[in-house]
N, C-alpha and C positions, 0 to 999 in steps of 0.2 A: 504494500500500500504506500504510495506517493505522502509527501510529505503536504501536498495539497488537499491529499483526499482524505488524512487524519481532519485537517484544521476544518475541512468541511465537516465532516463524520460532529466533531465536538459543538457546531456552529449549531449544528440538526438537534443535535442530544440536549443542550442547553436550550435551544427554542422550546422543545417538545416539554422538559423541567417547567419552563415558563407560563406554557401554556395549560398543562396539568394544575399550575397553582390557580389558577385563573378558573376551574371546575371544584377547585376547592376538594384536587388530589395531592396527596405527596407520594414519595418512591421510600418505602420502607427500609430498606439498604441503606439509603442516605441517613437515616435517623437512627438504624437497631443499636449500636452504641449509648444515646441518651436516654432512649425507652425503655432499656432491659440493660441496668447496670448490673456488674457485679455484685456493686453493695449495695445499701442505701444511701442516695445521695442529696443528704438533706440540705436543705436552703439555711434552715436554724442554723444558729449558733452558739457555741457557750457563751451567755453573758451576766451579767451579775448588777443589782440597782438595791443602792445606798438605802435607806431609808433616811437616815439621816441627815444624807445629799436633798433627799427628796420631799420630804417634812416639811422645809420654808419656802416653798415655791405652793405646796398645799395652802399653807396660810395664806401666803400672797394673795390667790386667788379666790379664798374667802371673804379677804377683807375688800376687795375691788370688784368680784363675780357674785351675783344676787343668784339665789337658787332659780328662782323664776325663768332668768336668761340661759342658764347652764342649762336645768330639767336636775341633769347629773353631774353633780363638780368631781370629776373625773381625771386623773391621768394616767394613762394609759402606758405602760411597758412594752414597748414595742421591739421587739426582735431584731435586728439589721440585716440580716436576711431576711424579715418577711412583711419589709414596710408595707408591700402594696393591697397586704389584708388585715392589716394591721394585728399580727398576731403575735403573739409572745414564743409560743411553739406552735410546731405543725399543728392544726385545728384547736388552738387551744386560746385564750385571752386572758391579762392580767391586766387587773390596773389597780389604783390607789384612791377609793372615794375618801371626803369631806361631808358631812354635814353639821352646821353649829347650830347653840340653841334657839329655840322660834322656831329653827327652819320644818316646812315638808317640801318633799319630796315629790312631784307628781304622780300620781298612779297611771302608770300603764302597763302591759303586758307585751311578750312575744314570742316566737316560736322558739329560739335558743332557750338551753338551760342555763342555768346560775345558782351560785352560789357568793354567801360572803362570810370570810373567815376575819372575825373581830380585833384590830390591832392597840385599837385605844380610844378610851374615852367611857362614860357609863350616861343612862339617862334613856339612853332613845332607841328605836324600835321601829320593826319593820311591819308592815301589814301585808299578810299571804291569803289571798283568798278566803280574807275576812276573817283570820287568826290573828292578832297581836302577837307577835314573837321580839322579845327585848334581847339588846344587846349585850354581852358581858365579855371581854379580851377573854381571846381563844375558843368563845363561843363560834361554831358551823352554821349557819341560817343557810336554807336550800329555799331556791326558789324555782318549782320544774317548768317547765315550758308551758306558756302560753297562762299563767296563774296572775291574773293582777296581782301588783306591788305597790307600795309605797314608801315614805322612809318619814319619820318624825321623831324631831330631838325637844326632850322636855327636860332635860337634865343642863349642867353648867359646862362650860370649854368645850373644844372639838371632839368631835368625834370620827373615828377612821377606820378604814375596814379594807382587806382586801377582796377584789370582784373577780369571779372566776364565772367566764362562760365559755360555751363550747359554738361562738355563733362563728368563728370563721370553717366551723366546719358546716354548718349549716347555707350559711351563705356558699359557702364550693356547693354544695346539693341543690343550689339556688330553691332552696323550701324554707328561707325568711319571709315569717310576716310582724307585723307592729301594730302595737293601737293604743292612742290615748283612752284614760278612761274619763270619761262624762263629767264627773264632779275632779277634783285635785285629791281627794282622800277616800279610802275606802269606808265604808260604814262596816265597826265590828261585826262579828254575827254570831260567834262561838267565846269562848272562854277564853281569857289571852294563855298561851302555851298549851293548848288543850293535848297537840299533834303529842307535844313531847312525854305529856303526861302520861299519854297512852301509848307511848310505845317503847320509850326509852327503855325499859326494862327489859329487851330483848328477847329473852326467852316466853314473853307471859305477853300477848297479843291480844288484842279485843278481837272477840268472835262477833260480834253484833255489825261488824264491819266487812261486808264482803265483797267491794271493789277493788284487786288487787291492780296497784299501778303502778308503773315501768319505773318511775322513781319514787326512791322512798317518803312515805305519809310522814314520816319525822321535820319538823319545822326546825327543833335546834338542837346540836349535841352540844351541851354544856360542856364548859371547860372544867368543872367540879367535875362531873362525870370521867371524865377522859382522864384526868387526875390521879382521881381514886381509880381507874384502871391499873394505872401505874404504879399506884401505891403497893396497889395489891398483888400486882407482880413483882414488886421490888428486887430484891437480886437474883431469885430463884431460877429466872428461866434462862437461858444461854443466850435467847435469842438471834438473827441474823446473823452470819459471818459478815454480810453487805451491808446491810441496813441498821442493824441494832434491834432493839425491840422497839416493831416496827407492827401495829395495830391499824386496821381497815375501820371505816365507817360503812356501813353496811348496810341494806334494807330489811327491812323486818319479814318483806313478805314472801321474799326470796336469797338471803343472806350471801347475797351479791352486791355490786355497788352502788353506791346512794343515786347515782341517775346512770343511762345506760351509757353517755358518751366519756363521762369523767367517772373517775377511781378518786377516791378522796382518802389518807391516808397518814397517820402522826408517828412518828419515830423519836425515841431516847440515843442517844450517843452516849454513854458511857464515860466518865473522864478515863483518859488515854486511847479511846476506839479510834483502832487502825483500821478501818475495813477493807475487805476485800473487792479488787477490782473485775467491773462485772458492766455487763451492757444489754441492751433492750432495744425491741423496733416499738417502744413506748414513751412518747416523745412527755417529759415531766416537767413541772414548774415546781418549786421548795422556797418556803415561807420559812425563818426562821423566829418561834416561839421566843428564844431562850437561847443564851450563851453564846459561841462562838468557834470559830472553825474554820476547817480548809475543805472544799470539796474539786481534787482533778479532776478535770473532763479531756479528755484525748489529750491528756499531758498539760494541760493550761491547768496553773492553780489560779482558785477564786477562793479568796478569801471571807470568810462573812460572819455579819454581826449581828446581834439584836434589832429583829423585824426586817431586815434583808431578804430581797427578794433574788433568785437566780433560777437556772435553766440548764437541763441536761435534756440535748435534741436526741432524739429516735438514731439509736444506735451507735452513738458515741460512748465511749469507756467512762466509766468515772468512779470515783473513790472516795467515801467521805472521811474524814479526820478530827478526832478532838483531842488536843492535845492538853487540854487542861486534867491537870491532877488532880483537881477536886470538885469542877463543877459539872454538872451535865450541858449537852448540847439538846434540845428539844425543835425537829423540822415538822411541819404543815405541808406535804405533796401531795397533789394531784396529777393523775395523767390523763391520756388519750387511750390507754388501754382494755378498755372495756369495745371501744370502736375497732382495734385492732384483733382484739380476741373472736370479736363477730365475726371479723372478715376470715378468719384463720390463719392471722401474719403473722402472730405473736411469734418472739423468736425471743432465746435467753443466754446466754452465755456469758460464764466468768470464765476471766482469763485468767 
């Protein structure tokens, strides 16, 4: 073949590429390399947010941002790898509410789930489909999809929490919907903490109730609770070589996890816990309760403090560390794992 009849040959080939994009075809060959990688090749990244960095920019925008104008005084942890869904991890969402005293909170609802795990402040409370459920630091509030919300602080100073939902995975399924509700506040309708009253107790469930639903009827697992969990296992159990002793929040109806998209999940570090390095196609977020520490991700150490927020992406190494000799480290994870286990990705290995 002439050196003219290649240059043609490639002139034809690349028209033909062109014209195929133009039908809204592509040539499989050209792409199998990025569609079917070896690994996983996640966009996340390990990263790590201050709380303390983060804390007077919160103010800031309490003292200058009216709740009215906001809805939700919100900042959001955004991933740098996943600015364009604004997610924290693959399908997953963090951010940092405010609200001071006076304020509510609009009620509305939407198809994402949520949750908020209580970082500080006492007084004020959230309304779930006409349940009162109050806040206390380390307190779990669940809020499942599509359930009106609203938020009211009757107590004194700020209050803050962190927001976990699972809408950027909802938004990829494009099945987001939203809706303000009618008035600004919901009108009670049940007994405030009723959910919890009835079911915290775990093994002892009301029979008089027989809608079982995909996420758990539990409104809040108290931080006393989760506490005296702890208490009560005190040194006795070995627990994790990875994690530590390391307990699930669970649904009562199906002792699986509190909503079907997010794993909700609280760990002890031990003073001196080395743990063992270990990885996941379960992309995690970790809230830090309590103490301080180091956790590596694919060899990056992130160092972290009291109410620190960080990120271990779907399938990266990581290792957590307490090197204090006397105090515990206490983390707040959630993941994407219960989405993964549907699908049958789950994948495990310590290295």
């Amino acid at each position: 073949m002439t050196a003219t009849s290649v240059s043609s040959l490639r002139r034809h080939t690349e028209q033909a590429y062109a014209e195929m994009a133009e039908l809204g075809v592509g040539a499989l060959w050209r792409h199998l390399g990025n569609l079917f990688p070896a690994e996983p090749a996640t966009r996340a990244v390990p990263f790590h947010w201050s709380y303390g960095a983060l804390r007077p920019y919160m103010l800031h925008f309490a003292d200058v941002l009216s709740i009215e104008e906001a809805q939700r005084r919100v900042l959001m942890l955004v991933n740098p790898g996943l600015q364009a869904e604004s997610a924290t991890v693959t399908g997953l969402y963090a951010g940092i509410q405010v609200i001071l005293p006076g304020e509510q909170a609009q009620a509305h609802r939407h198809a994402a789930n949520a949750f908020r795990f209580i970082i500080e402040g006492s007084g004020a409370y959230t309304t779930v489909a006409g349940e009162r459920v109050h806040m206390h630091p380390g307190d779990l509030l669940l809020t499942p999809g599509w359930q009106w919300h609203d938020h009211y602080h009757e107590g004194d100073g700020p209050m803050m929490w962190l927001d976990g939902l699972d809408f950027p995975i909802v938004n990829a399924l494009d099945a987001q919907f939203f809706e303000l509700h009618g008035e600004t506040a919901q009108q009670s309708s049940v007994p405030d903490g009723l959910s919890s009253a009835q079911f915290i107790h775990g093994r002892l469930n009301p029979t008089w109730i027989r809608e079982r639903t995909v996420s758990s009827p539990i409104g809040n697992y108290p931080w006393a609770e989760t506490e005296r969990a702890f208490a009560a296992i005190a040194e006795d159990a070995a627990g994790s070589a990875v994690d530590g002793i390391q307990l699930e929040y669970t649904n009562p109806w199906t002792g699986g996890p509190v909503m079907p998209t997010m794993a909700c999940r609280i760990q002890r570090l031990v003073p001196g816990f080395h743990g063992a390095p270990r990885r996941h196609t379960a992309g995690t977020i970790l809230h830090v309760v309590r103490g301080e520490g180091t956790t590596v991700v694919d060899g990056q150490e992130i160092y972290w403090g009291e109410k620190d927020v960080l990120v271990v992406p779907s399938w990266a190494t990581y290792q957590h560390i307490n090197a204090s000799r006397s105090a515990d480290a206490v983390l707040f994870a959630y993941s994407n794992e219960p989405v993964v286990r549907a699908l049958g990705l789950y994948r495990d290995e310590l290295r």
